[in-house]
Each structure stands twice: as C-alpha cells, then as structure tokens.
N, C-alpha and C positions, 0 to 999 in steps of 0.2 A: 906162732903160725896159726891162722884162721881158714885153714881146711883141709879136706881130707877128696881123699880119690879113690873110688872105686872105677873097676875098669870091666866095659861089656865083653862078652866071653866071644865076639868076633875079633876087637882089639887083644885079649889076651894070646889070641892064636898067632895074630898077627904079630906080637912081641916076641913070641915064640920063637916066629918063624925067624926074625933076625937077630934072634941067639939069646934070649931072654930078658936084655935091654934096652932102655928105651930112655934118652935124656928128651925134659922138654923144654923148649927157650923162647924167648919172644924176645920178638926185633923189633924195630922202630922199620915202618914202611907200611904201602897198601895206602886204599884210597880214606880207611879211618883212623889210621896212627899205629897202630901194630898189629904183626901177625907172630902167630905160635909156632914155633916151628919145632920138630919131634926130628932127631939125626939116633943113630944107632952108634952109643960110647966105644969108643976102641978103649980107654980108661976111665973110672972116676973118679973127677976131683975132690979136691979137700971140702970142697965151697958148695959144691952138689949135696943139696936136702936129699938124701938116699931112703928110698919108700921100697920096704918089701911087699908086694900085693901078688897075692895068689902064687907065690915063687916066684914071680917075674920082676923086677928091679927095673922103677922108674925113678932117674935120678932129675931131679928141678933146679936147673941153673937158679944161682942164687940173685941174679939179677931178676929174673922173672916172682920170685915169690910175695914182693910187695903187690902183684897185681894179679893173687890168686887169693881166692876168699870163696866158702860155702861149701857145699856136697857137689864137687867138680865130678861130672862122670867124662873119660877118658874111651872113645867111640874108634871107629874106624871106619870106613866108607870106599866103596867102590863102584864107579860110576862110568858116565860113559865120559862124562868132564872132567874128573877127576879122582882119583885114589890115594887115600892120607888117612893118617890121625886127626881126631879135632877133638875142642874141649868143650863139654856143655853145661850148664849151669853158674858160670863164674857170676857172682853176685854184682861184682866190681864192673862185669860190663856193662857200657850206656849201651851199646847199638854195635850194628857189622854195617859193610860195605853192601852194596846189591847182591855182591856174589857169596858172599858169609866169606872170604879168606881173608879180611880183617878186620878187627876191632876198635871200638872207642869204650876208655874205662872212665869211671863216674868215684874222683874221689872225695866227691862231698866238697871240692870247693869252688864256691860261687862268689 
C-alpha cells in the first residue's frame, strides 16, 4: 500500500458524529471518471483496509486502494453547495471535473 491518511480535526468530528466510522469507496461516474464516495459502515468487511486514526475507524473499500497513493488528507466541508467528505492530495490524481466531485487518475500509461 502507498499511503497513508491523516484526517483534519473538522473531518474527525464529523466521524464522530456518525458513530466513529467512516468507509471510503470510489465509483465509476461524474463528468471525469470517478467519484469518492464516504457511507457510514453498519459492518466491516474482510476486504476493508481498516485504518485506526485518532480513534476513529476509517475502513477503504478494497476496490478503491489501487487508486490511493501519497499523504492523502481526509477534509470535510460545508457549504452552501454542498456538505461531504473529500480527499486531498492523492498523487494518482490527473484532474477533477469544474465542480471538484470528480476525478481523473493518471496511471503512468501512455
């Protein structure tokens, strides 16, 4: 595995607040190919990379880990557009859409 995550201590409150968990996944969609999506575990799987950080358990669907790489920091946001988690720093990303909810990853082939 080629990263690690620390989480801003608004996101951590924010884990908190939905019970200490936080799974995160990416989908295939969005106007650059995928988006992250962050759901609150009712279980964790076998398959889930399970990360203890500051006491709060963030588990990374294992489908998403090939396209996490670097000093990911784990944010939260609230707006008047929108309210979410999001991820910043992934090395592996090319680009986002206009509105940043989704990504293009850059796997080195051309």
């Amino acid at each position: 595995m080629s990263f690690t995550i620390s989480i801003t201590p608004i996101a951590l409150l924010e884990i908190k607040n939905v019970g200490g968990k936080l799974r995160v996944v990416l989908e295939a969609g969005g106007c650059s190919g995928f988006t992250y999506g962050f759901t609150k575990p009712e279980s964790l799987l076998d398959t889930d990379h399970v990360l203890d950080i500051n006491g709060m358990v963030v588990a990374v669907d294992i489908n998403a880990l090939p396209f996490l790489k670097g000093d990911l920091v784990l944010d939260y946001h609230k707006t008047i557009q929108e309210t979410g988690f999001f991820i910043k720093n992934n090395s592996l990303e090319l680009g986002k859409c206009g509105c940043g909810k989704s990504v293009s990853f850059d796997f080195g082939i051309r």
